[in-house]
Wavefront OBJ file of the C-alpha trace (Angstrom):
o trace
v 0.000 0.000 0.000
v 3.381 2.085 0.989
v 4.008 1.468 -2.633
v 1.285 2.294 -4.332
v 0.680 5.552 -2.179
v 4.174 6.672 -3.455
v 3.042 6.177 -6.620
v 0.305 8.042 -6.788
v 1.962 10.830 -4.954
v 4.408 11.118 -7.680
v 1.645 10.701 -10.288
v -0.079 13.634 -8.546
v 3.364 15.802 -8.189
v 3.392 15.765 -12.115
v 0.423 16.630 -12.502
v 0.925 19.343 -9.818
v 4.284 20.573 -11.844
v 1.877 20.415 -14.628
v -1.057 23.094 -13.100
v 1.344 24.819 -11.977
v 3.427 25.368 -15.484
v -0.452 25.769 -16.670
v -1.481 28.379 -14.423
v 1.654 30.604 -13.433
v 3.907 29.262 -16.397
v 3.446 32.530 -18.596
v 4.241 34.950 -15.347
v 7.473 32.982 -14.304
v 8.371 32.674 -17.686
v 7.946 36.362 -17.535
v 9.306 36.817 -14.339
v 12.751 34.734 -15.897
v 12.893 36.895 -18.218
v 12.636 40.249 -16.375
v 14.974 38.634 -14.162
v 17.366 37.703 -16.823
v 16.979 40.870 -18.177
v 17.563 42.920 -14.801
v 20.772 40.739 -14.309
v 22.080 41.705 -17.585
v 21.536 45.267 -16.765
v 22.461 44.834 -13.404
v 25.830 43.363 -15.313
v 25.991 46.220 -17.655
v 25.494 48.893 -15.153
v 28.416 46.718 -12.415
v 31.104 46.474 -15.528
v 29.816 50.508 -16.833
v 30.663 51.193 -12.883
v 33.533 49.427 -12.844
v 34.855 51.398 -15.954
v 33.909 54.761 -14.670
v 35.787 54.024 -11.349
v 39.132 53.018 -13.124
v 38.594 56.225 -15.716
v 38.253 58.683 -12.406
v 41.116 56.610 -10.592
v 43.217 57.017 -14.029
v 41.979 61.159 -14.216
v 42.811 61.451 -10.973
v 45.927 59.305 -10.827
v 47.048 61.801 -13.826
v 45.804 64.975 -12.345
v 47.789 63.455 -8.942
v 50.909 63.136 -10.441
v 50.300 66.644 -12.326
v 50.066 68.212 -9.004
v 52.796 66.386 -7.251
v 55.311 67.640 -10.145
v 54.257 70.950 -10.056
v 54.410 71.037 -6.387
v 57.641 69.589 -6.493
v 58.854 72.015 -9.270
v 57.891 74.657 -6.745
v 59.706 73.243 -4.498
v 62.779 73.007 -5.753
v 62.050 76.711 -6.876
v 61.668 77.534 -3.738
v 64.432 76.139 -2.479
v 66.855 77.527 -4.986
v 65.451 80.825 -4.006
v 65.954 80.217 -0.654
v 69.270 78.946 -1.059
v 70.425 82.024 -3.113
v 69.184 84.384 -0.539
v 70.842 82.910 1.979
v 74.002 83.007 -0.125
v 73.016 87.428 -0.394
v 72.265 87.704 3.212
v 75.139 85.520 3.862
v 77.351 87.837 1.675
v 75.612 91.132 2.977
v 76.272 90.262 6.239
v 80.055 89.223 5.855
v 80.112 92.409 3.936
v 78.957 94.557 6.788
v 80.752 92.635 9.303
v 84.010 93.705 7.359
v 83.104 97.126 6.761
v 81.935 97.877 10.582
v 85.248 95.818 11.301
v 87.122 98.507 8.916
v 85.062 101.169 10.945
v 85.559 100.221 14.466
v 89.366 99.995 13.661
v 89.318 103.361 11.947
v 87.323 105.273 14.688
v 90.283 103.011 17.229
v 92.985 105.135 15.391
v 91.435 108.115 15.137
v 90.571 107.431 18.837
v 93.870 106.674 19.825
v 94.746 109.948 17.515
v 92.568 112.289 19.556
v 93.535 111.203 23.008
v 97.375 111.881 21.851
v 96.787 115.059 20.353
v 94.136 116.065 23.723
v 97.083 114.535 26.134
v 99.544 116.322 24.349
v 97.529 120.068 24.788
v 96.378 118.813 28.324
v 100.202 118.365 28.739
v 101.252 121.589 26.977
v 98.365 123.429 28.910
v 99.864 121.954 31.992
v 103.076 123.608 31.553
v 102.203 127.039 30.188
v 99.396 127.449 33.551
v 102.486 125.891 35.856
v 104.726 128.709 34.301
v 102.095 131.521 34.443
v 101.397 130.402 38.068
v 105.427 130.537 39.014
v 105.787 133.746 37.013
v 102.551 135.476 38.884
v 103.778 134.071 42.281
v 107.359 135.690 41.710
v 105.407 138.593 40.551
v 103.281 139.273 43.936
v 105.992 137.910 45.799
v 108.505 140.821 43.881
v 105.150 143.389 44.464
v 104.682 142.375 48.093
v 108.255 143.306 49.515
v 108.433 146.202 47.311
v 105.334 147.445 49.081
v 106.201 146.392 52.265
v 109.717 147.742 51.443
v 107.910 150.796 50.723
v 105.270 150.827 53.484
v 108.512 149.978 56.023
v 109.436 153.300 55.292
v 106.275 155.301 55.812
v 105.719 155.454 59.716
v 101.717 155.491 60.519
v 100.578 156.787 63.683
v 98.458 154.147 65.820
v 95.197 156.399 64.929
v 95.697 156.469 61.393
v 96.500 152.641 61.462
v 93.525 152.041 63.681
v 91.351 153.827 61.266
v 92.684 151.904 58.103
v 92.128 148.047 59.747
v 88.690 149.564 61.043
v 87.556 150.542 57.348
v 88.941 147.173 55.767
v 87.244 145.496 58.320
v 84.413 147.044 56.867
v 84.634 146.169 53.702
v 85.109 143.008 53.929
v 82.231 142.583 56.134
v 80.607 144.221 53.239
v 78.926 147.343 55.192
v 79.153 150.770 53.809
v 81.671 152.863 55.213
v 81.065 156.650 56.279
v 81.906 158.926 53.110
v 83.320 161.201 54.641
v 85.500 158.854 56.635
v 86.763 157.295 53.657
v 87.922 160.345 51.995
v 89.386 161.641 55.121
v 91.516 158.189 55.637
v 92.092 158.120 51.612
v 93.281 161.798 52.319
v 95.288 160.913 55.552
v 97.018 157.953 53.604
v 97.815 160.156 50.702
v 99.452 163.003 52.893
v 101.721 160.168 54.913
v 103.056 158.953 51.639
v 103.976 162.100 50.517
v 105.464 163.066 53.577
v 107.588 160.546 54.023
l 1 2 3 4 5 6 7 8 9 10 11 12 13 14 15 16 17 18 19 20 21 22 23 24 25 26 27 28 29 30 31 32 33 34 35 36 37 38 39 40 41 42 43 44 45 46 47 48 49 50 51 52 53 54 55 56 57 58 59 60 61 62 63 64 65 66 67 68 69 70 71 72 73 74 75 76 77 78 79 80 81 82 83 84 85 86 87 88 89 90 91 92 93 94 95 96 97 98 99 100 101 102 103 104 105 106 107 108 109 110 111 112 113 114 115 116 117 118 119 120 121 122 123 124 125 126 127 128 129 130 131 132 133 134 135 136 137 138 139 140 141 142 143 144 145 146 147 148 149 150 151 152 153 154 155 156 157 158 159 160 161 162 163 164 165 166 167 168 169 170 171 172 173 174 175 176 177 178 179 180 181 182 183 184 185 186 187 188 189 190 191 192 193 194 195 196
């Protein structure tokens, strides 16, 4: 019975297969074929992908490599630029150092130059004030004991003396002396040289 059940069963699949390729048959067929036909475009559109990406990785790998060589270009531009104005600052600044070395020496010697020639007048100075000072000192020295030589032989009276020291102690205290004591001890002064 097993066996004949089986049989049947298999007899009925078919014919199930069958109905079904009867009733749905035209839609899957249709369904296949809009499947098919998605795949291929599906395909299409993967490989037409698959091209763009490599032409943008190409572009770009070009436009890449443009860039790096320009940039590089500049770079080396940049650095020969550098690298020569280095070499003029470098120069310039060896030149200055040279010139305010030339300078420095110059304004040493002229230095050096001045303080002789200054020394030298300080020195010469020196002298000529150390002479004028001897000559003046020998000069009041000469005046002094020819005055006193001369004022040894006048003979004062103790008034007349008295009144003299009295009226330079005035003066130098700065006070004003009496008028008409100062002419009569200018007067009394006069008359006692020519006395004598």
């Amino acid at each position: 019975m097993n066996q004949l059940k089986k049989e049947e069963l298999y007899d009925k699949l078919g014919n199930i297969d069958q109905i079904r390729d009867i009733i749905f048959g035209a839609q899957l067929r249709d369904y296949n074929t809009r499947f098919d036909k998605l795949e291929s475009e599906l395909g299409n559109f993967r490989q037409e992908l698959l091209d763009r990406i490599q032409e943008v990785k190409t572009t770009n790998a070009a436009e890449l490599r443009s860039v790096v060589d320009s940039v590089d270009k500049r770079i080396k531009a940049l650095q020969l630029t550098g690298e020569e104005e280095r070499n003029d600052l470098r120069q310039i600044i060896d030149r200055t150092h040279r010139k305010a070395s030339t300078n420095f020496e110059k304004l040493s010697e002229d230095l050096e130059t001045t303080t002789g020639v200054l020394r030298d007048n300080l020195s010469e100075t020196k002298s000529k004030l150390q002479d004028d000072i001897r000559n003046l000192r020998t000069y009041v020295q000469d005046e002094l004991e020819r005055r006193l030589s001369a004022i040894g032989n006048i003979k004062v009276s103790r008034d007349d003396m008295a009144e003299i020291l009295f009226e330079l102690g005035m003066r130098l205290k700065g006070t004003e002396f009496v008028p008409e004591l100062e002419e009569a001890t200018d007067l009394i002064i006069v008359d006692r040289m020519t006395n004598d």
